[in-house]
C-alpha positions as CSV (number, residue, x, y, z in Angstrom):
1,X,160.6,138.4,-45.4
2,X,157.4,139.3,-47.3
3,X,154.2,139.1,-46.1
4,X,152.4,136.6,-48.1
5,X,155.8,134.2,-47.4
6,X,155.3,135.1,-43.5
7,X,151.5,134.0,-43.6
8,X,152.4,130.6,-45.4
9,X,154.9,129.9,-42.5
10,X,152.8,130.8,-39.8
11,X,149.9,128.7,-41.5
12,X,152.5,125.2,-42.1
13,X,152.1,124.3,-38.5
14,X,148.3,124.6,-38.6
15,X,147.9,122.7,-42.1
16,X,150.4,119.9,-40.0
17,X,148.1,119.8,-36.8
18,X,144.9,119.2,-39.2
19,X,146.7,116.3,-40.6
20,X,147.3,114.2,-37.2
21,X,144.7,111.5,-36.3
22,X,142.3,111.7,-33.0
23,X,141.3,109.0,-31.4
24,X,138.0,107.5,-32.1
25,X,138.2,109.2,-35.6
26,X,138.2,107.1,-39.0
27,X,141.5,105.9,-39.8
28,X,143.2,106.2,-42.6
29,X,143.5,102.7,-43.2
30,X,143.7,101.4,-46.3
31,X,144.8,97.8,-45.9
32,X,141.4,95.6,-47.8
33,X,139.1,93.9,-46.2
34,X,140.3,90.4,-46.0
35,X,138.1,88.3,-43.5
36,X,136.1,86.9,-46.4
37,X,138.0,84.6,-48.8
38,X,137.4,84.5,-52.3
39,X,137.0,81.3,-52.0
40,X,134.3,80.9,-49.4
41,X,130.7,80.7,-50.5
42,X,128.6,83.5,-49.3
43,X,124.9,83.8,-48.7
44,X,122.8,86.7,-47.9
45,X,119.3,86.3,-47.2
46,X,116.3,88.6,-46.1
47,X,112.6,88.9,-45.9
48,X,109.7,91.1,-46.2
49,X,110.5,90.4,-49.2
50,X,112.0,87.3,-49.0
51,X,115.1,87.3,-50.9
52,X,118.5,85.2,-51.1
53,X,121.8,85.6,-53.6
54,X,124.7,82.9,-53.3
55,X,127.7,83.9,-54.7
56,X,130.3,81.0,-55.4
57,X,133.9,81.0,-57.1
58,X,133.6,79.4,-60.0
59,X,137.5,79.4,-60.4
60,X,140.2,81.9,-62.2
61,X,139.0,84.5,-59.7
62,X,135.3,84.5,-61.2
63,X,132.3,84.5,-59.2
64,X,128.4,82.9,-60.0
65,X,125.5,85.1,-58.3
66,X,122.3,83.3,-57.8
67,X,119.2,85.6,-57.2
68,X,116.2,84.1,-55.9
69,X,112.8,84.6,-54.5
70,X,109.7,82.7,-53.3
71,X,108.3,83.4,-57.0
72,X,111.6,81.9,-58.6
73,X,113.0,79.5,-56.3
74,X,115.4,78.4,-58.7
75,X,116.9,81.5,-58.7
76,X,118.4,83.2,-62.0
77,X,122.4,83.3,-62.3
78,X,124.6,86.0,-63.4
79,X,128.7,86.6,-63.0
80,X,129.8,88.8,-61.0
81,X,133.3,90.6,-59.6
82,X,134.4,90.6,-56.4
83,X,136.2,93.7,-54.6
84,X,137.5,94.7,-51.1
85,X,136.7,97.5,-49.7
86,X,138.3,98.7,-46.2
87,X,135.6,97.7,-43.9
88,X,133.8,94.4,-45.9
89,X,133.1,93.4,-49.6
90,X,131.4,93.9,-53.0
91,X,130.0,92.1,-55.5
92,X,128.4,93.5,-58.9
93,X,127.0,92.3,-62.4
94,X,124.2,92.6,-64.6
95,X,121.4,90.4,-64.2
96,X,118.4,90.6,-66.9
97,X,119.8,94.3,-68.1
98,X,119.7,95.9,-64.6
99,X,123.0,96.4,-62.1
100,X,123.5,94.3,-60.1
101,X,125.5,94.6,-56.4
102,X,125.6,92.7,-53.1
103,X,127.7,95.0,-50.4
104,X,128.7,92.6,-47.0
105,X,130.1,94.3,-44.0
106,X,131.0,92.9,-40.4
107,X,128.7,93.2,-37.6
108,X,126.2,91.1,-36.0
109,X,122.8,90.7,-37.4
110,X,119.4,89.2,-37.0
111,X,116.5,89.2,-39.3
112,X,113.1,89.5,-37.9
113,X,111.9,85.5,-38.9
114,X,114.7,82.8,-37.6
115,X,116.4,82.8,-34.0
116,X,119.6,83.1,-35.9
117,X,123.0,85.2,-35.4
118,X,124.6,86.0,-39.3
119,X,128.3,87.4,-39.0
120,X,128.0,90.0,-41.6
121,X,125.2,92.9,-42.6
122,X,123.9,92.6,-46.7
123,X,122.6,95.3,-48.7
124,X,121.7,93.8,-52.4
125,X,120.8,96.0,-55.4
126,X,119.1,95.3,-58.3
127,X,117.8,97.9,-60.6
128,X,115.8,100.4,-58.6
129,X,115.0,98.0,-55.6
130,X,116.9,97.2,-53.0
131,X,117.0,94.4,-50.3
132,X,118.5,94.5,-46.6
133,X,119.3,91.0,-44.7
134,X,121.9,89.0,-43.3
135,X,124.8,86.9,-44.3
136,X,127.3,84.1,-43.9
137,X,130.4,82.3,-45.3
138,X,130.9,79.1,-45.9
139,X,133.2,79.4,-43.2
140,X,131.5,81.8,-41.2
141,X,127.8,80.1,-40.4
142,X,125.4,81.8,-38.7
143,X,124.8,80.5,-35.3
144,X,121.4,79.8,-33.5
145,X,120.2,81.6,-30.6
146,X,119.8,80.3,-27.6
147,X,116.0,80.5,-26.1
148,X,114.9,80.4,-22.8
């Protein structure tokens, strides 16, 4: 046998071994993130600034975004597309010439102004700026916390 055909045996096991998952590491799942419907309504909502975007299907597999603020309560609307990721969801357009993106993922939240409980973390991005909160589904609410 020749030595550089010895080395790539001896090395097989130890490429093998690197492979195997630990526990407690990140998985290799790559199943989609599937607890949000595309057809559930989803809000996400922050402040200092305040901020909200509602995304709604709109049918077909399309999506509206609403962006608004306390300086356009009406909000302005833009379409946007809708992808799972493995651990929560995307959403991303173009509103007035800038990139727009809303990211969701699980896990409890609570912004700093209501007594409220949102099932999902929301990271929006428009342009340059970018705005942390809260969200919920239309099938997911928000739940109220309990004071003493």
């Amino acid at each position: 046998m020749s030595k550089p055909f010895q080395i790539a045996l001896l090395a097989a096991p130890l490429a093998l071994a690197a492979c195997t998952e630990t526990p407690g590491e990140i998985t290799r799942d790559t199943e989609p993130f599937s607890a949000i419907a595309p057809e559930e309504v989803v809000t996400a909502q922050g402040n200092e600034p305040f901020w909200s975007v509602k995304v709604e299907p709109t049918g077909d597999g399309a999506f509206t975004a609403t962006f608004a603020t306390p300086e356009d309560i009406e909000g302005q609307s833009f379409a946007v597309s809708r992808f799972a990721g493995n651990n929560g969801i995307g959403m991303s357009g173009e509103l007035g010439g800038a990139q727009a993106s809303l990211a969701l993922t699980p896990g409890e939240c609570n912004d700093t102004m209501s007594d409220r409980t949102y099932p999902y973390t929301a990271t929006f991005a428009l342009g340059e700026e970018t705005y942390l909160g809260c969200a919920y589904t239309s099938a997911q609410p928000y739940t109220d916390i309990e004071t003493p």
